[in-house]
LOROVEX-185836 format. One record per residue (C-alpha): x, y, z; chain. Coordinates in Angstrom, 1 decimal, m for minus. Layout:
<atom <X; Y; Z>; "A">
...
This chain:
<atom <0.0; 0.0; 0.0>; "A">
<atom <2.7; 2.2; 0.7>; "A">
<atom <4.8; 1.2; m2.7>; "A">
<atom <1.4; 2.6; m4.3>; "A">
<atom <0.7; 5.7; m2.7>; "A">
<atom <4.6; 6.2; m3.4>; "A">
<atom <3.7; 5.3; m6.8>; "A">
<atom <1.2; 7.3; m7.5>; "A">
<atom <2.5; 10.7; m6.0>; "A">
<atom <5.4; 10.0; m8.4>; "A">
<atom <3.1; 9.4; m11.4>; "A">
<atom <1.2; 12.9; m10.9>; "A">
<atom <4.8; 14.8; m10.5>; "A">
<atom <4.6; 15.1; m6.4>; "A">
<atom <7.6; 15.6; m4.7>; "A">
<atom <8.2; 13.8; m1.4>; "A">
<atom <9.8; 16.5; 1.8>; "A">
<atom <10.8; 15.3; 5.0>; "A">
<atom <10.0; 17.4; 7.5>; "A">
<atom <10.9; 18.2; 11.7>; "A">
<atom <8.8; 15.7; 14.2>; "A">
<atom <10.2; 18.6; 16.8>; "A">
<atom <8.8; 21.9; 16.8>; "A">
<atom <8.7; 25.1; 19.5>; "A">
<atom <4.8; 25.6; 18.9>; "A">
<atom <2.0; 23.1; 19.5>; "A">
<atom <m1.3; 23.6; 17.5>; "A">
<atom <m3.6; 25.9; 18.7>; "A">
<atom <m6.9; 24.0; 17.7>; "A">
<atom <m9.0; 23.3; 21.0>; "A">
<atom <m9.4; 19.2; 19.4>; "A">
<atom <m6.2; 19.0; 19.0>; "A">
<atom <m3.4; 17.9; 21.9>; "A">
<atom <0.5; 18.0; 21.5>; "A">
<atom <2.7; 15.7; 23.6>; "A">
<atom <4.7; 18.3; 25.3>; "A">
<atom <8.9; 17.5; 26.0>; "A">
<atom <9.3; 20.0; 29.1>; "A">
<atom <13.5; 19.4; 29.7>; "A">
<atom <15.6; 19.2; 26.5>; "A">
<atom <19.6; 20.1; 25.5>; "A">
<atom <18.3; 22.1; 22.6>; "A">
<atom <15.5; 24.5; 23.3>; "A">
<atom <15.2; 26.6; 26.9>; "A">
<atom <11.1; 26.1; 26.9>; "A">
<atom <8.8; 22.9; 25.9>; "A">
<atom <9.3; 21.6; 22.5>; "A">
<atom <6.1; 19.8; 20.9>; "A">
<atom <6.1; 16.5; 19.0>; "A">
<atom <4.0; 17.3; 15.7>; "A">
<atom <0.8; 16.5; 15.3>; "A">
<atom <1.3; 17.4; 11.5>; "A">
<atom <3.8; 17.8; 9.0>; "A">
<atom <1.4; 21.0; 7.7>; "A">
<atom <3.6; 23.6; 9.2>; "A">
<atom <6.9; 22.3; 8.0>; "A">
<atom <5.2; 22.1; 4.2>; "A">
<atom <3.7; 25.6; 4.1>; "A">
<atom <7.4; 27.0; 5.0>; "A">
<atom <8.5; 25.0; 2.0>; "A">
<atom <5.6; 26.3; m0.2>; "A">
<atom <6.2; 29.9; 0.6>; "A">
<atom <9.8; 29.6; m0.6>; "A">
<atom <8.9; 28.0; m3.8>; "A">
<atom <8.2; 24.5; m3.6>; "A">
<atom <6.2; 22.5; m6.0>; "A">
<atom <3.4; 20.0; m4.9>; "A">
<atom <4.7; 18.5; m2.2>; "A">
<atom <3.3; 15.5; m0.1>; "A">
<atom <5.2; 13.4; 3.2>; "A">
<atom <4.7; 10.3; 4.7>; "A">
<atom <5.7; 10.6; 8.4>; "A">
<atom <4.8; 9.6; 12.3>; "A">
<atom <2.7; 12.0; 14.1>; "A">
<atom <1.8; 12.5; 17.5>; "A">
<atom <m1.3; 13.3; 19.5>; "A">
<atom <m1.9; 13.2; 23.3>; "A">
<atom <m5.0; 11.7; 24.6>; "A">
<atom <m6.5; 9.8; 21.5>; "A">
<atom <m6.6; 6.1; 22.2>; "A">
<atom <m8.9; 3.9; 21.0>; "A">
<atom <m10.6; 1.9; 18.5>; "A">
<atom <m10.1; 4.7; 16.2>; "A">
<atom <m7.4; 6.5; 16.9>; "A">
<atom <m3.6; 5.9; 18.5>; "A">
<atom <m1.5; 8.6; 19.8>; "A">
<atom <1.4; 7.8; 17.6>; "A">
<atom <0.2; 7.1; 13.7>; "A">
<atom <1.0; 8.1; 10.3>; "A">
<atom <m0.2; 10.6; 8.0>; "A">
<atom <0.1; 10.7; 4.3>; "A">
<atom <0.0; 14.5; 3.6>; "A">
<atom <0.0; 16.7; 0.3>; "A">
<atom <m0.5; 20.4; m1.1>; "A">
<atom <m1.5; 21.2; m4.7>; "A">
<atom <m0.8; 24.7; m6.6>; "A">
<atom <m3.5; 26.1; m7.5>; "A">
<atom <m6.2; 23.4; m7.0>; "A">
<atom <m9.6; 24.4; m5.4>; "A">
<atom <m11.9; 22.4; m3.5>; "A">
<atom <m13.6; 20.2; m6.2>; "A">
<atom <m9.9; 19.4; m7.9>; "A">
<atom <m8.7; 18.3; m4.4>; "A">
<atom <m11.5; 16.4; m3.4>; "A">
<atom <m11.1; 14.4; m6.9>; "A">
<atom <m7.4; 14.1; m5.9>; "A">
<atom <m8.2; 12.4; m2.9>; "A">
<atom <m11.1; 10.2; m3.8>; "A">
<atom <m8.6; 9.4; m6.6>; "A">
<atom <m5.6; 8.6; m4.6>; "A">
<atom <m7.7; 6.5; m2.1>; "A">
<atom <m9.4; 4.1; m5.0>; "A">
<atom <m5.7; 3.5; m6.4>; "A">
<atom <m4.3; 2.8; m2.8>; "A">
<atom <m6.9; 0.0; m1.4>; "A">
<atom <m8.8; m1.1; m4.6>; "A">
<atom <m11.8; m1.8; m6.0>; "A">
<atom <m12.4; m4.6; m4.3>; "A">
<atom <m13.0; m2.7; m1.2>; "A">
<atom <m14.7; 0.4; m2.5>; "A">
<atom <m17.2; m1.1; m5.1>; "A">
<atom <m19.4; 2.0; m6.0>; "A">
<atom <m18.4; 5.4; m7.1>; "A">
<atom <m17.9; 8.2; m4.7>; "A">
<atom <m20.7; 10.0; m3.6>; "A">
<atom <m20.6; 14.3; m2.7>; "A">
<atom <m22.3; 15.9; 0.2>; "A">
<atom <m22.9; 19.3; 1.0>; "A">
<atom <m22.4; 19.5; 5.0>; "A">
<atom <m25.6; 21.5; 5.5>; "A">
<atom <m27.7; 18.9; 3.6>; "A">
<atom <m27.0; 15.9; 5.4>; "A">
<atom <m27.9; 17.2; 8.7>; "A">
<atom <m31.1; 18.5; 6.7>; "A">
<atom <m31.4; 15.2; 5.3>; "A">
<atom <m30.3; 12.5; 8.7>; "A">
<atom <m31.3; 15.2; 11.5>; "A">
<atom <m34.0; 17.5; 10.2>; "A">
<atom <m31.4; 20.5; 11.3>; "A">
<atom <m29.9; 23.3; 9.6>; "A">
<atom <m26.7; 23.6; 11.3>; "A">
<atom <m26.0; 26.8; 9.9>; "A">
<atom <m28.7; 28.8; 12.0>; "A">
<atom <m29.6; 25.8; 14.8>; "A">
<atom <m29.3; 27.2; 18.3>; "A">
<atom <m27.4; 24.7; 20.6>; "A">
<atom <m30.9; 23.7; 22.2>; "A">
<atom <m32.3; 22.8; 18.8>; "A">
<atom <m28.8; 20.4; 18.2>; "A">
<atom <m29.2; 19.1; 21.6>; "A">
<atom <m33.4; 18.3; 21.2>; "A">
<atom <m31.7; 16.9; 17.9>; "A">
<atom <m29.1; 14.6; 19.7>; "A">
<atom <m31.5; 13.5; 21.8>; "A">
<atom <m29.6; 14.6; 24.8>; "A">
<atom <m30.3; 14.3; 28.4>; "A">
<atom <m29.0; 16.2; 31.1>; "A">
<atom <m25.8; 14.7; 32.0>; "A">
<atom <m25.0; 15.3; 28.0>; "A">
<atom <m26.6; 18.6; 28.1>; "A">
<atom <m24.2; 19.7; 31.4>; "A">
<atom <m21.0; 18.2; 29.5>; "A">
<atom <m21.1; 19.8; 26.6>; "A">
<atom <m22.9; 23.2; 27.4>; "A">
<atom <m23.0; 26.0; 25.0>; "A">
<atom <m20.1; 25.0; 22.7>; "A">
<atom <m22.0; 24.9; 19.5>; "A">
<atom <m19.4; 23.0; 17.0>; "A">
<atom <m19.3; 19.6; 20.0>; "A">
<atom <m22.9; 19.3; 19.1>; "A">
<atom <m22.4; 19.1; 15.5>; "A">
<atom <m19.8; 16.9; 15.9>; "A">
<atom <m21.2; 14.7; 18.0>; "A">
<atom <m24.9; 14.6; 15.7>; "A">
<atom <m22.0; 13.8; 12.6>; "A">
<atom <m20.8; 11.1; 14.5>; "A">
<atom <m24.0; 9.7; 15.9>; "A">
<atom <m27.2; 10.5; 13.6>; "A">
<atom <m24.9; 11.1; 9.9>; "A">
<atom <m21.6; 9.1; 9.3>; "A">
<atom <m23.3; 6.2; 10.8>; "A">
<atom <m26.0; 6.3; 7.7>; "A">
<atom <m23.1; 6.7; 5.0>; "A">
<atom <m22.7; 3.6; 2.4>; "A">
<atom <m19.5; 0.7; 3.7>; "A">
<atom <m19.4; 0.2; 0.1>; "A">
<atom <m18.4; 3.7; m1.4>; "A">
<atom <m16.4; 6.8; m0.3>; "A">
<atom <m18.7; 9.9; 1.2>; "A">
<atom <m17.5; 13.3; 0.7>; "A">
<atom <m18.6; 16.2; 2.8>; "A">
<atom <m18.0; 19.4; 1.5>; "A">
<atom <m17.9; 23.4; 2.9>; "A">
<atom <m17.7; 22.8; 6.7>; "A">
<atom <m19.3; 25.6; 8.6>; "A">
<atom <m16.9; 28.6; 9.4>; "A">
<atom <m16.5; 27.8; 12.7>; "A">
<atom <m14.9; 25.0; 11.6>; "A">
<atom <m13.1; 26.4; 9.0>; "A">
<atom <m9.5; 25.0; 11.0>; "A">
<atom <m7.1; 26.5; 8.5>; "A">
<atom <m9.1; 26.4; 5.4>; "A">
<atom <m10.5; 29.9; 3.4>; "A">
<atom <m14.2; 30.8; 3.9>; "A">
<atom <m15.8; 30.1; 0.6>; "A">
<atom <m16.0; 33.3; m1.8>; "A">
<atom <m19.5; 32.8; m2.5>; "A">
<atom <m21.0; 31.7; 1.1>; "A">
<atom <m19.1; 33.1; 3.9>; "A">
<atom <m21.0; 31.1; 6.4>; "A">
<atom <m18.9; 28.2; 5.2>; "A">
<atom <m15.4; 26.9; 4.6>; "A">
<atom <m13.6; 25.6; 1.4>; "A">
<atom <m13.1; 22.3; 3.8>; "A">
<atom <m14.0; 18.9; 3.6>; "A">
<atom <m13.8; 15.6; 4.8>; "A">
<atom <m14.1; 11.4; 3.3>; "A">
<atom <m15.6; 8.8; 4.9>; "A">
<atom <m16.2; 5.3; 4.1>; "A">
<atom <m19.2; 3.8; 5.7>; "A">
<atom <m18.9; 6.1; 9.5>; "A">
<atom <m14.9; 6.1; 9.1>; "A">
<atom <m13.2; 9.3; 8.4>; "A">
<atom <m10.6; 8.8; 6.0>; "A">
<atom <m8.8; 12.5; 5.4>; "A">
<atom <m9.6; 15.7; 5.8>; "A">
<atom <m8.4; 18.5; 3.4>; "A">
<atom <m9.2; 21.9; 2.7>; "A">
<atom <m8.4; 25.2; 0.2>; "A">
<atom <m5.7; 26.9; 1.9>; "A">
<atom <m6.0; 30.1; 4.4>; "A">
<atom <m3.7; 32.9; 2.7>; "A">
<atom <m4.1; 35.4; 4.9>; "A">
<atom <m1.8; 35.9; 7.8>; "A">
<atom <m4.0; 38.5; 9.8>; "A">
<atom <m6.9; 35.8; 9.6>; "A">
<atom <m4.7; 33.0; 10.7>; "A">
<atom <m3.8; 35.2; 14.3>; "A">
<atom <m7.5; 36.2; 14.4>; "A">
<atom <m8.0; 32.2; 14.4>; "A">
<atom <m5.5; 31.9; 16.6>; "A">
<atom <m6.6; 34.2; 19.3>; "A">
<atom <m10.0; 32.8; 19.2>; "A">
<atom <m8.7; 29.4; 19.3>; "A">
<atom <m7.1; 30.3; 22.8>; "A">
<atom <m10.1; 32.3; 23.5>; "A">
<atom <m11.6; 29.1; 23.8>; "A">
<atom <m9.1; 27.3; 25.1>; "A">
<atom <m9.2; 29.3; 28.6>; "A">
<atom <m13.3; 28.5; 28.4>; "A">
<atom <m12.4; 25.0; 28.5>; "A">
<atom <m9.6; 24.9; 30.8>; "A">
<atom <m6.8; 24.1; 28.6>; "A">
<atom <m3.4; 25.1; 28.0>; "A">
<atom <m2.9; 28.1; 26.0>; "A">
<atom <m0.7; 27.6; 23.3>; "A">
<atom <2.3; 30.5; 22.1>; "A">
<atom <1.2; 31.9; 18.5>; "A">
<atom <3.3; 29.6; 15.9>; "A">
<atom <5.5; 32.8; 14.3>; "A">
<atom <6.5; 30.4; 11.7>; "A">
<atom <3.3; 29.7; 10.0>; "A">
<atom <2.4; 33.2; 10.3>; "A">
<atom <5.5; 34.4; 8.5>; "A">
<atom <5.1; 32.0; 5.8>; "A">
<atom <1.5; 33.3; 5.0>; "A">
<atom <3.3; 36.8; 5.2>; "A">
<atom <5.9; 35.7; 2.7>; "A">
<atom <3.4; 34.6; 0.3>; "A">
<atom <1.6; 31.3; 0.6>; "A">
<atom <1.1; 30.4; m2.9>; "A">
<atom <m2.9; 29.4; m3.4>; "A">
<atom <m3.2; 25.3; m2.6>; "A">
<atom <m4.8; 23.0; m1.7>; "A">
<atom <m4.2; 20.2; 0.9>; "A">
<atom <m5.2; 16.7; 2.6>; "A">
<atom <m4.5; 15.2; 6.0>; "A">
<atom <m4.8; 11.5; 5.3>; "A">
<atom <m4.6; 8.4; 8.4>; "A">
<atom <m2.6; 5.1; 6.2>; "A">
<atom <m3.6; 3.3; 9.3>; "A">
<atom <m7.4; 4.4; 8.7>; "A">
<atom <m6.3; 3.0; 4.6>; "A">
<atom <m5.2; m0.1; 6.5>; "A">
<atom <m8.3; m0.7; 8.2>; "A">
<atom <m10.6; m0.5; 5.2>; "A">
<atom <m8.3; m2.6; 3.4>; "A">
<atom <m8.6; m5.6; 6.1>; "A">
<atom <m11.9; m5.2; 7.0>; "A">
<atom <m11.5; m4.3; 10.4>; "A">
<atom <m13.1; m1.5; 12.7>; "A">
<atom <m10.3; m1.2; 15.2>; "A">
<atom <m7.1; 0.4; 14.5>; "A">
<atom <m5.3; m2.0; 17.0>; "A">
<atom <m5.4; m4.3; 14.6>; "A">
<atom <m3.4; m2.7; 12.6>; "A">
<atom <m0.3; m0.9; 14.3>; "A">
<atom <2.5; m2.1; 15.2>; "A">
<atom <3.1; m0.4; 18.3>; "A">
<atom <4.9; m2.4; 21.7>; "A">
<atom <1.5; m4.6; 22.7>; "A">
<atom <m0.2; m0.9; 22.1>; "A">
<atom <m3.4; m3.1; 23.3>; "A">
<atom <m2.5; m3.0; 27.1>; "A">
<atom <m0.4; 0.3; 27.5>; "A">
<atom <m3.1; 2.4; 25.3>; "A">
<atom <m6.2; 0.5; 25.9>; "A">
């Protein structure tokens, strides 16, 4: 599987980079955790294990690189589970000049070639976000108040108490509960233009500002990658930023320093791209038929110490 992702980067003229696992920011986004180093010989504050080679690849975009991809170990704290390890790899890659249709084909494209037809044995279906929790939930959530997504969940108090006001966990959770759970095993689901408030680093979309040039494939309830049309703008990426941490305080956690790397390479001049986040262990899993990523990995008896 490997040999043919390889393969077919090389075909379409996709350079491979290796990139840092070290870095002196960790990610601002509230879902995301580092795994924090707190003593080290080289660096007189924490140093972050990367939860993404994304950084690292921008740099190398703003100084001229071509389309780029990376195939590398990543780290994230407190994901363990049937779905998720903290240590995995990602299969990542940035496109000049594509936008949001061109890399969703990329993807769909690069997934059929990589586990086959005989696991995915209909054509790829597209979604807009907004219409499938129209269609599975009977909710806009565009203009739902968080009562309306909790009626919608179904939610009783203790659920109602945990997640409070915080909007974007209740669509989450009715994606994860009432929508991926009704997509087809047998084909790849796209859904496309992510609310803004999820927009993570993508661009709002030029013609509906109330969503994001984002998306996401499934197979059957399994989220496969997620990608997105590429934030250019440095003053929105602190804005993001801020508010990021803004929430971060409401939710207790740590507050992370403003990555001055990323914001200098959107000040040098991102070029306009496209790019995808992609699990090989979530490719793995589709490929053997199996709903738990444990059976998969190779980590030391990752059953007992991450269980």
């Amino acid at each position: 599987m490997m040999r043919r992702i390889r393969a077919w980067f090389d075909a379409a003229g996709v350079l491979e980079v290796d990139t840092p696992a070290l870095s002196s920011y960790a990610v601002s986004d509230t879902h995301i955790e580092s795994f924090e180093i707190q003593r080290s010989l080289i660096s007189r504050g924490p140093i972050y294990l990367h939860t993404s080679p994304e950084v690292c690849m921008k740099r190398l975009l703003s100084e001229g690189y071509p389309d780029i991809f990376s195939i590398c170990r990543v780290f994230r704290d407190g994901e363990s589970g049937p779905r998720h390890q903290p240590e995995f790899t990602m299969i990542e890659w940035y496109r000049l000049g594509f936008g949001l249709q061109d890399i969703v084909d990329d993807t769909t494209k690069l997934i059929e070639a990589t586990v086959g037809t005989a696991v995915l044995t209909e054509q790829p279906v597209q979604y807009e976000y907004r219409d499938v929790f129209l269609q599975f939930a009977n909710i806009d959530p565009l203009t739902a108040t968080v009562d309306e997504l909790a009626d919608a969940a179904h939610a009783d108090s203790d659920l109602r108490n945990s997640l409070g006001d915080e909007r974007d966990d209740w669509l989450d959770l009715l994606l994860a509960t009432h929508i991926a759970p009704a997509f087809d095993p047998q084909r790849l689901t796209v859904l496309r233009h992510y609310p803004a408030s999820q927009a993570a680093l993508a661009r709002l979309c030029p013609d509906e500002p109330r969503v994001a040039d984002r998306f996401e494939v499934f197979l059957g309830p399994l989220e496969l990658a997620n990608g997105y049309v590429e934030l250019t703008d440095a003053e929105e990426q602190l804005h993001r930023m801020l508010a990021d941490n803004a929430n971060r305080r409401r939710r207790n956690r740590t507050v992370r320093p403003h990555d001055r790397s990323l914001l200098a390479a959107l000040e040098a001049g991102l070029p306009a791209s496209a790019g995808v986040a992609m699990g090989f262990e979530r490719l793995q899993m589709i490929h053997d038929r199996t709903d738990d990523i444990r059976d998969v990995v190779t980590l030391f008896d990752a059953r007992n110490v991450f269980a």
